[in-house]
Each structure stands twice: as structure tokens, then as C-alpha cells.
C-alpha positions in Angstrom: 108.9 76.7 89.8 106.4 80.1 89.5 108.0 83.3 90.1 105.7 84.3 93.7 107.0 87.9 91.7 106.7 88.5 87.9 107.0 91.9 86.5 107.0 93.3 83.1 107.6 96.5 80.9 106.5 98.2 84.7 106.4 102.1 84.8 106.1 104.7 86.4 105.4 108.3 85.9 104.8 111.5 88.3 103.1 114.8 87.1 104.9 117.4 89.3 103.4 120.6 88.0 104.3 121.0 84.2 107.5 118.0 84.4 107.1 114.7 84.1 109.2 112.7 86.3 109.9 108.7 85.2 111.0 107.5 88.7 110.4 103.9 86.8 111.2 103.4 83.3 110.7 99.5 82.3 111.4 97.4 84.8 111.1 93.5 84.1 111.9 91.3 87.0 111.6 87.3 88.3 111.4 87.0 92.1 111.4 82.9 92.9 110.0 81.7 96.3 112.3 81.7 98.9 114.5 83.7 97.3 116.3 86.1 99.4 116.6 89.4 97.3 118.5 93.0 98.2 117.3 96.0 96.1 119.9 98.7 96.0 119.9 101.7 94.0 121.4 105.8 94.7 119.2 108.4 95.3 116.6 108.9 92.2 117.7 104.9 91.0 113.9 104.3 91.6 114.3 101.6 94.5 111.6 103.2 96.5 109.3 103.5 93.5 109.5 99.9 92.8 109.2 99.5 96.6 105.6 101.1 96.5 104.8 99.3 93.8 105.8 95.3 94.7 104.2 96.0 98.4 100.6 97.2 96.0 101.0 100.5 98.0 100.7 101.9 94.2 100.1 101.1 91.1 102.1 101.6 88.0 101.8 103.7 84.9 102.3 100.9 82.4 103.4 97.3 82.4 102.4 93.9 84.4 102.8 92.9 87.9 101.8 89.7 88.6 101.9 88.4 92.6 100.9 84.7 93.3 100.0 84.5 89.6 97.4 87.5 90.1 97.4 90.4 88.4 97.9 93.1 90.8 98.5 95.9 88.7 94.9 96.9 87.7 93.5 96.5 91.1 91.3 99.2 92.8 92.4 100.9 96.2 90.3 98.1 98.5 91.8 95.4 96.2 95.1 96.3 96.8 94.6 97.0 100.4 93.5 93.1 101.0 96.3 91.8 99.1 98.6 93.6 101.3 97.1 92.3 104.8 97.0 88.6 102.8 100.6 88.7 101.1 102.9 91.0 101.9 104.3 91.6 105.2 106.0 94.4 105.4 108.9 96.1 108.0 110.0 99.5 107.6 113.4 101.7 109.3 110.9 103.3 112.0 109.2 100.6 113.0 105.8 101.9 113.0 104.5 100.2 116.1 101.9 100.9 118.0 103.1 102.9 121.6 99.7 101.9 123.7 100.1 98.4 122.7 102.6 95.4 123.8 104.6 93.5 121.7 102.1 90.8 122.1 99.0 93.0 120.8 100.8 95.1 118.2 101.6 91.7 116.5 98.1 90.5 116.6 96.5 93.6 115.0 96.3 92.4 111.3 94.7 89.1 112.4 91.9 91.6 113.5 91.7 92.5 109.6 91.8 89.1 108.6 89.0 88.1 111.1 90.3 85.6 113.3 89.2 84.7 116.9 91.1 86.5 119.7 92.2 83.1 120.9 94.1 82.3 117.1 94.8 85.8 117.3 97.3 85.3 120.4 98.0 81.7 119.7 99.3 83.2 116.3 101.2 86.3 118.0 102.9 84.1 120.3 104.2 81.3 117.7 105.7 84.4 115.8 107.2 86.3 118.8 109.0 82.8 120.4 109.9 82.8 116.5 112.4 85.7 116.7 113.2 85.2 120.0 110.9 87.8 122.0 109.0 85.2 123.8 109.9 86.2 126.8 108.7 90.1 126.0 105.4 90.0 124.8 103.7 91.8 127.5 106.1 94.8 127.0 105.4 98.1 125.2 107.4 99.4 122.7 109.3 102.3 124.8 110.2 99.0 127.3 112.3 97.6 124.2 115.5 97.9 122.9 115.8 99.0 119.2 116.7 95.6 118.1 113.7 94.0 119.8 111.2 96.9 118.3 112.5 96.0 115.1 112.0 92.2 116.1 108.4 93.1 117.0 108.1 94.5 113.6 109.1 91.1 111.6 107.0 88.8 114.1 104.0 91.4 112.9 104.9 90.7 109.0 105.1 87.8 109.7 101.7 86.7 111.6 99.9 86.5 108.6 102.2 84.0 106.7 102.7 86.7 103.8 103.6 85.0 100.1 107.0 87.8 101.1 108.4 89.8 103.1 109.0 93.8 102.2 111.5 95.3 104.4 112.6 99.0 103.5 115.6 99.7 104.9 115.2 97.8 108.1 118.7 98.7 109.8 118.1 102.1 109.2 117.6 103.5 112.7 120.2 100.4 114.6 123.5 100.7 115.3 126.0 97.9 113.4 125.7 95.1 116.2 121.9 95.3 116.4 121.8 95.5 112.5 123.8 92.2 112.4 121.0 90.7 114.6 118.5 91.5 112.6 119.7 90.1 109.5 120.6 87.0 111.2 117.0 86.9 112.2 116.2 87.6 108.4 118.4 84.9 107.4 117.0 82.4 109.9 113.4 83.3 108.4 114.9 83.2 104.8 116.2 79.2 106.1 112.6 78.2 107.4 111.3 79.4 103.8 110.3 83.1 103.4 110.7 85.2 100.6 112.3 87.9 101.8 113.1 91.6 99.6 115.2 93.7 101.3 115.7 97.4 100.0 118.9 99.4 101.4 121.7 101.6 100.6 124.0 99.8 102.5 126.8 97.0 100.6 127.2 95.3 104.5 123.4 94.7 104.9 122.8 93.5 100.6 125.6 91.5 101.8 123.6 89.2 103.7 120.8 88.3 100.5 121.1 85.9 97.8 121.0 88.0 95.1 121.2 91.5 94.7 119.4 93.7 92.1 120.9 97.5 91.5 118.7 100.2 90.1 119.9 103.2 88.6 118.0 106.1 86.4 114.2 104.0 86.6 116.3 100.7 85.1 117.6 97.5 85.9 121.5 97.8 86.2 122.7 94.6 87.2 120.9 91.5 88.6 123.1 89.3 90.2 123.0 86.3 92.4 125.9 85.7 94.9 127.2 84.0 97.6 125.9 85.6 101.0 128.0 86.8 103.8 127.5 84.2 106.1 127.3 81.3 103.8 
């Protein structure tokens, strides 16, 4: 089987003023399909610089990243931009939804990007909202939602594009312990059905729930394990 992620020798450096800061030293790394993958790292480690990277919201000083068995890390600004609506669906701590919208519209808007109909677009939105559970929500705005369902709203929207993975930065972030544990069942059910899923947090309870977990410390690979999950 490919790697869906293949990285080598990838760096990166930041000019800040006369310093030069190397949030990534060399990073080499193998994600597999339907592998279910925490990134973990302190403060500095570099997590959210490998983040940016893997989700081709930047591109790295040195070194190879391959997605889908295309290079990525040569591509221009418009390049990268379309492999993110094709590929990579991502969900972040604040949710970034759209207030105006429902639940219902909010998860349709990439399909816009990606040209579809307005009838595939809601046929599409509704398979992924019944999907984690909000079925019975779609005509509800954000501020009508609980955190927990926001946050639902957020994967059904990563997920409406059937992205190659599934980029979620510290998706507990902003939910209280119960409403975490929800959403990583929900991750787990998608990780089940076949999604690649990277999940970057601080937190040993939520990296608890992946497959294997990958530690980052000083720009480097620290350890790379895989393990049994919490609910296995």
C-alpha cells in the first residue's frame, strides 16, 4: 500500500528580522490510508509548522512532500489552494463557521468551489450531516447549536468533499471533556468507515483515541509510535 502522506528531509525556516528560526528541522514521515494519526509536540516542538505544511497552507524550505503521489511541495499559491478544496478537509478549535448560514449551507460551501449543482450540493450536505448525526439540525445557524454540534458541523464540512484526509488542529480545544469525548467518537466512527484522519493536540486523553501517535520536539521526530487506542 502507498503512503496517501510521504515526506522527506522537510524544512522549514523563518526570517524574523536578523534570526533565523528552524520551526522544522528534517522531518521524514509515512502516513498510510486510513491510518488514524495524533501529532503531539510542546510549545516550539514544530506541530503547527508541520500542520501548515501537510494541510499545503505553506510550503517548506527544503525537502519533499508528496500527497496522493503528487508533489505538493513546489506548487504555486493557486495550486495549493485547489489541492486543499480537493484533498484535505480540514477542522480547526474555533470552528470557523459561517454565522449567516445554517448548518445545512455552511457545509455545502466548498461544493460551490468545486462546481457542483445546487441540487448535489444539498444532496451532498445532507448525506454528511445525517453522517455525524445532525440530520435533524440542518436548518439551524450556528449560535442555535451547542458546541459539540458546531464542531460536528465543522467535520460534516471536511468532510463533503471526500478529502484523501482529514486535518483537525486541536479540535477539542474550545469543548468541555464530555463534548470532547463525542467528538472523537465521531472521529473514530469516520476513522471505521475509512478516513484518514491527523489529529494535532496537546492533550494525552484526546492522542489517546488515534492509532499511532507521532511526538515532535525542537523541529524533529521524537518518537513515532503505533498503539492500541482508547477504545479498542
Amino acid at each position: 500500500m502507498k503512503p496517501v502522506i510521504s515526506i522527506r528531509d522537510l524544512a522549514k525556516t523563518y526570517q524574523m528580522g536578523t534570526t533565523v528560526v528552524k520551526a522544522l528541522q528534517s522531518i521524514d514521515l509515512d502516513i498510510y490510508p486510513n491510518e488514524f494519526v495524533a501529532l503531539m509536540g510542546p510549545s516550539g516542538s514544530g506541530k503547527s509548522t508541520l500542520m501548515n505544511l501537510l494541510g499545503c497552507l505553506d510550503t517548506p524550505s527544503k525537502g519533499e512532500y508528496h500527497l496522493s503521489g503528487e508533489n505538493v511541495s513546489e506548487l504555486d499559491d493557486n495550486e495549493l489552494a485547489s489541492i486543499r478544496n480537493k484533498r484535505i478537509g480540514f477542522v480547526f478549535q474555533t470552528f470557523n463557521l459561517l454565522p449567516r448560514l445554517t448548518a445545512l449551507d455552511n457545509v455545502a460551501l466548498p461544493l460551490v468551489y468545486a462546481g457542483l449543482s445546487k441540487e448535489k450540493r444539498i444532496a451532498k450536505a445532507m448525506e454528511v450531516l445525517e453522517n455525524v448525526g445532525l440530520g435533524d439540525r440542518v436548518d439551524h445557524r450556528p449560535n442555535e447549536l451547542s458546541g459539540g454540534q458546531r464542531q460536528r458541523v465543522a467535520v460534516a464540512r471536511a468532510l463533503v468533499n471526500n478529502p484523501a484526509i482529514i486535518l483537525a488542529d486541536e479540535p477539542t480545544g474550545n469543548l468541555d471533556s464530555k463534548t470532547s469525548q463525542e467528538i472523537m467518537n465521531t472521529f473514530e466512527k469516520l476513522h471505521e468507515q475509512g478516513n484518514t484522519i491527523i489529529v494535532v493536540t496537546h492533550e494525552p486523553d484526546i492522542a489517546a483515541h488515534a492509532h499511532r501517535v507521532v511526538k515532535l520536539r525542537d523541529g524533529l521526530v521524537e518518537s513515532d509510535v503505533k498503539k492500541t487506542p482508547v477504545n479498542a
